[in-house]
Structure formats: C-alpha cells, structure tokens
Phi, psi and omega in degrees: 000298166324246211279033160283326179302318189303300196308303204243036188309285199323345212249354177272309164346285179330296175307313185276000185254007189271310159306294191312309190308300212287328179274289187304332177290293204316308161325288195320313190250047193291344168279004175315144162280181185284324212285334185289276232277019189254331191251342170271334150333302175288331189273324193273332152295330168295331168312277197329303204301311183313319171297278198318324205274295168334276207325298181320305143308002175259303177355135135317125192319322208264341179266000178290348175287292171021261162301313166344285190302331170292292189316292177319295174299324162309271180353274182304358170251354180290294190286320171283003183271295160349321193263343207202083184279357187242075177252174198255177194294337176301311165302286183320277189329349212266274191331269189311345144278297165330306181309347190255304183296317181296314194299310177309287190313321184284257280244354163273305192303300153337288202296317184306282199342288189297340190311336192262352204241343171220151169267166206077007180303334189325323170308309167300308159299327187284321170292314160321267211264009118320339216251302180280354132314295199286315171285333153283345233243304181288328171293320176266335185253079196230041149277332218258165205256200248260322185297308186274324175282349171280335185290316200280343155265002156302308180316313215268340184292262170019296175275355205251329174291292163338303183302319170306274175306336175304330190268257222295340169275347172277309185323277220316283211313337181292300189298317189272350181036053133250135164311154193273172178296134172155000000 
C-alpha cells in the first residue's frame, strides 16, 4: 500500500489543487447562484471521481473498493449537478453534503488501512473527518442562503485541498527521498 501511495503521490497532488482551484473560484464569487455552484460543484466532483477512478486502477486489489466508492460517487455527483443545473440550494446542500460524508468515510477507511505501513496517515484522517464534518455541517444548516453556503464551501474545498497536497508532499518524499521544498 505505502508503496502505491508513494508511487501516485501526484494523483493526490492533483487532487488536492483540484479542491483548492474549486474553493478558490467559490470564494472568489461568493453572490453565485445556486445555479454557478451546482456546475462548479459538478466540474470539480467529476474531476476529484476521475482522479479517484485513475487511482483505483493503480490500487492494490485490497485498497480499491475504497478509491471505487470515491470514484463512483464523485463521478455521479459531478455528472447530475452538471446535467440538472437549476436544482434549488437545498438539493445542492443535500449532494454535497452526502459528498462530504462519503467521501470523508472512504478517505478514514484509507488511513485504518495505511496506518501500519506508514507514519503520518493523520492526513488521510484528518482530511477524512474534515470531509465529514464539512458534510454534516452543510446537511443540517440548508437555511442559510447561497452566499454563506459558498463561503463555507470554498473555505472547507480550500482546506480539504491543502490537506490533500500536504498528504501528497509528505508521499513524494518516500519516493525521491528530499525534503519537499520549504
């Protein structure tokens, strides 16, 4: 497992500056209609499920249901917030909160995995239960209106991104065995 993680560091990388672009556009645009964050919501889980769907074929037989269930669901939530752009902000919270929770739970289920083969899974947890945190957090408060649900998901895309590359720059090092820059 370490090393496929090590190997395919970048696909985390990826992953996490795909959060970070998708948090920063939100931030950027914080008066979006539901109608902005439902097609930037979709472009960036259909990223995230394709990256996860890469990952999943490189995986080791036993971490792959994992990365599947990430793939899959990014994907399908990628593709109906895209496909069905005038949902009202209540559907959009519904998605993206279930996305935060699935995701989070998959990405704790990694870190259980990974825990003997590396030190540092904290990341992988820690980004796990941020993820599921930012989903309960967006599932129960879908009063609040379009302005406040963008900030708070940019923020939390933002940090969930950070978290990501932060994972994938401690991986890089098992491989090239140099401190990352900094």
């Amino acid at each position: 497992m370490l090393e496929y993680l090590a190997r395919y560091w970048w696909v985390l990388a990826a992953r996490g500056g795909s959060a970070i672009a998708f948090g920063t556009m939100v931030l950027a645009w914080p008066a979006a209609t539901a109608l902005s964050l439902s097609i930037l919501f979709g472009l960036y889980a259909l990223t995230d499920g394709i990256l996860a769907a890469y990952a999943a074929f490189q995986a080791p037989p036993d971490t792959r249901p994992a990365l599947v269930t990430e793939a899959v669901l990014g994907t399908v939530f990628g593709i109906v917030s895209l496909g069905w752009p005038s949902p009202t902000v209540l559907v959009i919270t519904v998605l993206v909160g279930l996305w935060g929770i699935i995701t989070g739970a998959a990405e704790i289920a990694i870190a259980i995995r990974v825990r003997k083969e590396i030190g540092g899974e904290f990341m992988y947890f820690l980004f796990g239960v941020f993820s599921i945190l930012f989903g309960l957090i967006v599932l129960f408060s879908p009063v609040h209106g379009p302005i406040a649900l963008g900030w708070l998901i940019g923020v939390c895309a933002v940090v969930y991104g950070i978290f990501m590359a932060a994972a994938a720059a401690r991986l890089k090092v098992l491989v090239t065995g140099a401190p990352p820059p900094g």
